[in-house]
C-alpha positions in Angstrom: 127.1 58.6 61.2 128.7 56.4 63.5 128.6 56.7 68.0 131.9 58.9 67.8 130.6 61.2 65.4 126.9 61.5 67.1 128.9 62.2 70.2 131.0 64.7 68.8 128.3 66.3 66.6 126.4 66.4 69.9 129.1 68.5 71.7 130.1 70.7 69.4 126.6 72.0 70.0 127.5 73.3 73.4 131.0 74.9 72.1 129.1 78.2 70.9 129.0 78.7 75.3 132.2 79.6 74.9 132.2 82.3 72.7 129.4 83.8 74.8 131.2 83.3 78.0 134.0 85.4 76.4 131.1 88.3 75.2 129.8 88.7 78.5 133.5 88.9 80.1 134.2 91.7 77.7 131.4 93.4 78.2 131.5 93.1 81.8 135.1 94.3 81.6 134.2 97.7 79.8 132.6 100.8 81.1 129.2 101.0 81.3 129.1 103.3 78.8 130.8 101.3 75.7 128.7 97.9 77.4 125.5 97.5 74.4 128.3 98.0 71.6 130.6 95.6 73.0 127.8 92.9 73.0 126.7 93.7 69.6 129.9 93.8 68.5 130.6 90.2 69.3 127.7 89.0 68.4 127.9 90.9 64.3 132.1 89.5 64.6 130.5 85.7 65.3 128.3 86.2 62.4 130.8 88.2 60.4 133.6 85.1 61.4 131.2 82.0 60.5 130.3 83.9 56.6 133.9 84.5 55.9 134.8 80.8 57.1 131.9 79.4 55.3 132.8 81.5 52.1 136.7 81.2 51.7 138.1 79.8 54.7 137.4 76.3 54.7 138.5 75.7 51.4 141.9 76.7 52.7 141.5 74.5 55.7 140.4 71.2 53.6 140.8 67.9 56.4 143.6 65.8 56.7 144.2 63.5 53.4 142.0 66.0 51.1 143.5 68.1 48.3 146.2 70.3 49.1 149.2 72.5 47.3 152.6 71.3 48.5 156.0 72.0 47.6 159.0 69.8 47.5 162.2 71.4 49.5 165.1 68.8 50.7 163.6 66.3 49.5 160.4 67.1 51.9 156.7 67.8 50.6 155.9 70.7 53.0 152.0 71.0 52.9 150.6 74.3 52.8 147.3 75.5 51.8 144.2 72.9 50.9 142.0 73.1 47.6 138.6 72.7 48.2 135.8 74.5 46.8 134.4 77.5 48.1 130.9 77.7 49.6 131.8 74.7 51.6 131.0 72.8 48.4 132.0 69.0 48.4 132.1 68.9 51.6 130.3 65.3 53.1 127.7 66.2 55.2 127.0 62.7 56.0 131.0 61.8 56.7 133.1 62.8 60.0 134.9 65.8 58.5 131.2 67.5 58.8 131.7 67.4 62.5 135.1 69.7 61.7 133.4 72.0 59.8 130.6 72.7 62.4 133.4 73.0 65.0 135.3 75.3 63.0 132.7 77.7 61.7 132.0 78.1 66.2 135.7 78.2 67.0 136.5 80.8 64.2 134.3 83.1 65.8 135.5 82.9 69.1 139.1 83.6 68.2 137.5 86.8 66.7 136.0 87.7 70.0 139.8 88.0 71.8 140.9 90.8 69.9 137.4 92.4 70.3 137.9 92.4 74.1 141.5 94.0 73.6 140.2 96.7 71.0 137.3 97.6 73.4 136.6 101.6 73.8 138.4 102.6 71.0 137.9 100.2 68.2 135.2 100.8 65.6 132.7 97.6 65.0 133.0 98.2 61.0 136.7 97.8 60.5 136.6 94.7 63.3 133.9 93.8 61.1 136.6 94.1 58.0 139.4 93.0 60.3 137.3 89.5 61.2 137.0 88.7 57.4 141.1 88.4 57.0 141.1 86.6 60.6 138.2 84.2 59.6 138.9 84.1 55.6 142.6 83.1 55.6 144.9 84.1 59.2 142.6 81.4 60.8 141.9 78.7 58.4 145.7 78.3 56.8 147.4 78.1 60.1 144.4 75.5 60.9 145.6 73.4 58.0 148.9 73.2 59.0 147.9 71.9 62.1 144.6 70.6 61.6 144.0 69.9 58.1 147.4 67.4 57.4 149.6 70.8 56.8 153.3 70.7 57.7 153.3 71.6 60.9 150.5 68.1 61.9 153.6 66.2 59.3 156.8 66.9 61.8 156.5 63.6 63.3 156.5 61.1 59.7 159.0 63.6 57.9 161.3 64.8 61.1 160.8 62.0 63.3 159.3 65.3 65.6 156.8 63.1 68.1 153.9 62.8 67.1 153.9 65.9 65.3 152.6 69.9 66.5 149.8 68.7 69.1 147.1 71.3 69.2 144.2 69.3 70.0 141.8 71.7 71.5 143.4 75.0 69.4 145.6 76.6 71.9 147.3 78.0 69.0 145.0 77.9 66.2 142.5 79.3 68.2 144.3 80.9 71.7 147.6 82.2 71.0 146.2 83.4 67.6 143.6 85.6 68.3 145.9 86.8 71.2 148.3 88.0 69.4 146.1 89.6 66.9 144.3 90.9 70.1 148.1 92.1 70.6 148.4 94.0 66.9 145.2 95.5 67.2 146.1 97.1 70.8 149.6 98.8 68.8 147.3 100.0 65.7 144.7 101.5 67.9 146.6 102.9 70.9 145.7 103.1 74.5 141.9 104.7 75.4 142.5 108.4 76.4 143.9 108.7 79.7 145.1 105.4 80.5 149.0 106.0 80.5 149.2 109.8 82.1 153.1 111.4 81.2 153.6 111.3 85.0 152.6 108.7 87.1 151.3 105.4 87.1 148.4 103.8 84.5 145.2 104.8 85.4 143.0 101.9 86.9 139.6 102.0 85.1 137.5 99.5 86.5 135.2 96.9 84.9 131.9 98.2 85.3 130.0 95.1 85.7 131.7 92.2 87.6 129.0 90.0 87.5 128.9 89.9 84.3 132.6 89.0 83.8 132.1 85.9 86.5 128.7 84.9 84.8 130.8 84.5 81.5 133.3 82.5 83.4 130.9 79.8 84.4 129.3 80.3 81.1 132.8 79.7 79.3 133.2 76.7 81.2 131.0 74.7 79.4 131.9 75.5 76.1 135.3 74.4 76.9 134.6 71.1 78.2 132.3 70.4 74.5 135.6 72.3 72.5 138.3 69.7 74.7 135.9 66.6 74.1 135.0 67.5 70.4 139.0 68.0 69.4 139.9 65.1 71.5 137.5 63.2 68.8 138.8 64.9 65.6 142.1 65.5 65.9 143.7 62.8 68.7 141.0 59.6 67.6 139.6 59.4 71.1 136.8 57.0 71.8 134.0 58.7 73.6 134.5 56.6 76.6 137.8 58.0 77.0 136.8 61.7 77.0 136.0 61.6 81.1 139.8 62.5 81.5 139.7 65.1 79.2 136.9 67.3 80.9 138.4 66.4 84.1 141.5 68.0 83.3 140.0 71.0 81.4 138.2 71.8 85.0 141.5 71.0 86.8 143.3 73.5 84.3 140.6 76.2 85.3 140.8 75.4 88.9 144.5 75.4 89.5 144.7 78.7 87.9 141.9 80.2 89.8 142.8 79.4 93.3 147.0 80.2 92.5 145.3 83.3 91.2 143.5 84.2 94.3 146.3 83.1 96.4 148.8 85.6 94.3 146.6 88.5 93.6 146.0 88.3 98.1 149.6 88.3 98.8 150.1 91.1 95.7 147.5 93.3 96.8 146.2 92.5 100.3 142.6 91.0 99.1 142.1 88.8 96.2 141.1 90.9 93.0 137.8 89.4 91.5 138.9 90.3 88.0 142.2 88.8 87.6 141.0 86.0 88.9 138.5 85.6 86.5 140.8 86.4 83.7 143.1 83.5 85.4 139.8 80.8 85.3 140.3 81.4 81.6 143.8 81.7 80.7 143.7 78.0 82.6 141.0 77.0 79.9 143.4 78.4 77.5 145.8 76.4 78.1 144.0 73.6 78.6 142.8 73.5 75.2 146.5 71.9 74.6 147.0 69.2 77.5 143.7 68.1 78.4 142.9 65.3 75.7 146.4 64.2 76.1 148.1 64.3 79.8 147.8 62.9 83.3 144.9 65.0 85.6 148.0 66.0 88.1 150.2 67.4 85.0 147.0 69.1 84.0 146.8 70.9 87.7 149.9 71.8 87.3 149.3 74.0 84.0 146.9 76.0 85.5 148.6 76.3 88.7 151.2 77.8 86.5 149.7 79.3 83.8 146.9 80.8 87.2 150.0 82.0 89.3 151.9 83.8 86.3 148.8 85.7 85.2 148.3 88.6 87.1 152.0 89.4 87.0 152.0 89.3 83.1 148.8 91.3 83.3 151.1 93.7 85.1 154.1 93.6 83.2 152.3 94.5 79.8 150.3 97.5 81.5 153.3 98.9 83.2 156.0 98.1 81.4 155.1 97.5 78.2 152.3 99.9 78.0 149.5 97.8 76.3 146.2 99.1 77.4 144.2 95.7 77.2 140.7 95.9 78.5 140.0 92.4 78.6 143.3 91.2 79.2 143.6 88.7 76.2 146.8 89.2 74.7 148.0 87.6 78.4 144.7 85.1 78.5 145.0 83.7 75.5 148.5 84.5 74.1 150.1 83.9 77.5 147.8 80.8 78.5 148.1 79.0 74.8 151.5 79.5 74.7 151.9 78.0 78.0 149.6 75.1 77.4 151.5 74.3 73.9 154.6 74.4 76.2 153.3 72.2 79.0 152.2 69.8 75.8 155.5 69.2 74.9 156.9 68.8 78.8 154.5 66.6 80.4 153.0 64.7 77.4 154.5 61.3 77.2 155.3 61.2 73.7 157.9 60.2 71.8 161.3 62.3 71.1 161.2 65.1 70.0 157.8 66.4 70.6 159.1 69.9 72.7 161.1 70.5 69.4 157.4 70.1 67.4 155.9 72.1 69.5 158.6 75.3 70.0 158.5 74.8 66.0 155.1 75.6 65.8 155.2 78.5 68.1 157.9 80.1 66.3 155.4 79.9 63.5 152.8 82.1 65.2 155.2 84.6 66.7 157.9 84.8 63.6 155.3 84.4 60.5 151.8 84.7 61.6 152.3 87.9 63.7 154.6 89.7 61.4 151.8 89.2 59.0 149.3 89.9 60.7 150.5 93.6 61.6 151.2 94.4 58.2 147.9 93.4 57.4 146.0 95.2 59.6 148.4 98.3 59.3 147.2 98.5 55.7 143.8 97.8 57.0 144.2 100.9 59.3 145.0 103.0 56.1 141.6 101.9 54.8 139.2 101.8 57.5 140.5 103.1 60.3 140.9 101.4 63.7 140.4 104.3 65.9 136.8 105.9 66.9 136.5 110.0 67.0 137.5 111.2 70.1 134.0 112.3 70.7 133.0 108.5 70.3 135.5 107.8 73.6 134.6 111.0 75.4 130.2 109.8 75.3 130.9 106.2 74.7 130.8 104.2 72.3 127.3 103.0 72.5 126.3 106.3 71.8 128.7 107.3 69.3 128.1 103.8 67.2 124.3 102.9 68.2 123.3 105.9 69.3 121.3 104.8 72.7 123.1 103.4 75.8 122.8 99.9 77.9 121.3 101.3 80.8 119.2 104.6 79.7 117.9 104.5 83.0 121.2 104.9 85.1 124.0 107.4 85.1 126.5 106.3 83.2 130.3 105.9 84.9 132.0 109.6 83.8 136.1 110.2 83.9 136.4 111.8 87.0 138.9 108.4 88.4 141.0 109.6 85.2 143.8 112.0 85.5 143.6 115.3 84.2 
């Protein structure tokens, strides 16, 4: 193993912080009462995620140059799906392409987690246990080969002259934009929790019952996405560890930018700056950074999350209101908005070579016209089998109750429905 792999190997450690940033923000962002099932929950999806990887999905990822299904059209081999064995048999433990199978067996997991957070209150832990498997087995690891693992998508730039090519270094599609718009199919399947969107009126505000907890996972987070930046910057840009100072810098720009336009909107908006959004702004700037930090300047990556920060809470708003998504956690705008956004940014403020805007809108069609479209008709079928939605009962006691059958805080009253409309 050579000093870039030790490095990498080294960080990819810490990219589990992540993942458990993003538990303790969705538990923090639920009632009290659903709090203990949120947290196991993540914790059985994580395990649930790396098995299913392990299992099927990285022999559909494979690495770039390995053994892959292709077919010719125009003239074009369009890579689609690798051939390795399953079990993670053949990899080479003792090459570089081990480093992307560690990374990829923490990073599958924590695109599991974003529709967890969305689900929350309603959604039952053993078909998001079911639901992880097609995320983790094969949503996940084919749309990582065609942007990881030498697929099409990576091959725009040597067959359509396309940049370099869709840039995802630090998975703000493969691992932001698509577990927030799964987060997004999961919220239609399931439905709103009972008494969010009252027939008169305006949604009902039901507030995150533990703050802390949700600004603890921020800082938590934090970390995680630094080692995720760094370790992608080495797999999937060539970076020499020496050069990875810029790319934590401008992941903690990204996050910074988008917290303080956050605070300064949310103030004008609503008087007094709103500790949640906020938060939720701190990560849909690490979202998005996951796309431009191995790659741009440290003032273009202040500007993402300035952007991706200020735009936030008014998404946020315009899918509760308008669009009536009831989204606990707020990850179909954290991560679908802030990917999307970062991908986009990529392609503005990345000096590449022509074309690279076109590469990346390309690949974003991809998610929204054939991965999403998918997805639903998935996890509709899914639905059929093992139902998404808890008993009413479950939502009326909570669902650590209803699913474990003791709550997170015996000792304490738990929060009851009388802020609900009747």
């Amino acid at each position: 193993m050579n000093a870039s792999s030790l490095v990498c190997f080294l960080l990819i450690l810490l990219v589990p912080l992540a993942p458990i940033g993003l538990a303790l923000l969705n538990a923090g962002l639920n009632r009290s009462r659903s709090a203990a099932q949120a947290l196991l929950g993540s914790l059985c999806l994580m395990a649930v995620a790396a098995v299913a990887y392990s299992v099927v999905g990285w022999s559909l990822e494979g690495v770039a140059g390995g053994a892959s299904h292709s077919v010719f059209l125009g003239g074009v081999s369009w890579n689609w799906i690798a051939t390795r064995p399953l079990l993670l048999r053949g990899v080479r433990w003792t090459a570089p392409e081990s480093c992307a199978v560690v990374l990829q067996v923490f990073a599958v997991g924590m695109a599991a987690l974003i529709p967890w957070g969305s689900g929350a209150e309603r959604w039952r832990l053993s078909s998001a246990c079911v639901a992880t498997v097609l995320l983790a087995g094969f949503a996940y690891p084919i749309f990582a080969h065609w942007v990881w693992g030498g697929g099409w998508l990576a091959q725009l730039g040597s067959d359509f002259h396309l940049g370099s090519g869709f840039m995802d270094p630090g998975g703000a599609a493969t691992i932001q934009m698509l577990g927030g718009l799964t987060a997004l199919v999961v919220v239609w399947i399931a439905g709103a929790r009972r008494g969010k969107f009252p027939e008169s009126g305006p949604p009902a505000a039901i507030p995150a019952h533990h703050i802390v907890y949700v600004l603890f996972g921020c800082m938590t987070a934090l970390v995680g996405w630094f080692a995720l930046n760094a370790a992608g910057a080495i797999l999937f840009t060539g970076a020499e560890p020496a050069a990875l100072a810029r790319t934590v810098v401008n992941t903690m720009l990204c996050a910074c930018g988008a917290l303080l336009a956050a605070l300064v909107v949310t103030r004008l908006r609503f008087g007094k700056p709103d500790a949640s959004l906020c938060a939720n702004s701190w990560v849909t700037g690490l979202a998005a950074s996951s796309a431009v930090a191995a790659l741009v300047s440290p003032a273009a990556a202040l500007f993402t999350g300035v952007v991706a920060g200020g735009l936030l809470p008014l998404i946020i708003e315009f899918f509760e209101v308008c669009c009536r998504l009831d989204d606990p956690s707020g990850g179909i705008a954290v991560h679908g908005f802030g990917g999307l956004w970062g991908l986009l940014a990529c392609g503005l403020l990345w000096r590449a070579r022509a074309g690279q805007m076109v590469a990346q809108l390309v690949g974003i069609a991809t998610l929204l016209g054939l991965v999403l479209p998918a997805t639903y008709l998935f996890y509709r079928l899914l639905n059929r089998v093992a139902p998404f939605r808890t008993h009413p009962e479950g939502e009326r006691i909570g669902m650590d109750l209803h699913e474990l059958g003791a709550g997170a805080y015996p000792e304490f009253v738990m929060h009851s429905d009388e802020f609900l409309p009747r």
